[in-house]
C-alpha positions, -999 to 999 in steps of 0.1 A, spaced: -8 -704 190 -19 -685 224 13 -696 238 34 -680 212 17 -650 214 27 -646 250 62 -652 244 87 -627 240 121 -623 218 142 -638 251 116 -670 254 121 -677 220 160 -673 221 162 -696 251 147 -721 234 173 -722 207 153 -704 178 183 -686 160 177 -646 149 162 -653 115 128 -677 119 129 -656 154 121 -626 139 95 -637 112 80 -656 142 74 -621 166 66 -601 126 38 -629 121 25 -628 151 25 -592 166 4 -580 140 -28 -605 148 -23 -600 182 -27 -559 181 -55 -563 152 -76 -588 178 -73 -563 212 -86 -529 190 
């Protein structure tokens, strides 16, 4: 899970993830992330 939070939009579409799941991926994720550095 660290790993995804590191990655960005572009990592995710090089790796073949198409726009939808990438989307709810960075949505699911970027809201834990900001939450945990406050």
């Amino acid at each position: 899970m660290a790993a995804l939070r590191q990655m960005g939009e572009s990592d995710l579409k090089d790796m073949g993830v198409p726009m939808g799941p990438r989307k709810k991926i960075l949505l699911a994720v970027g809201p834990q992330s900001k939450q945990r550095q406050i």
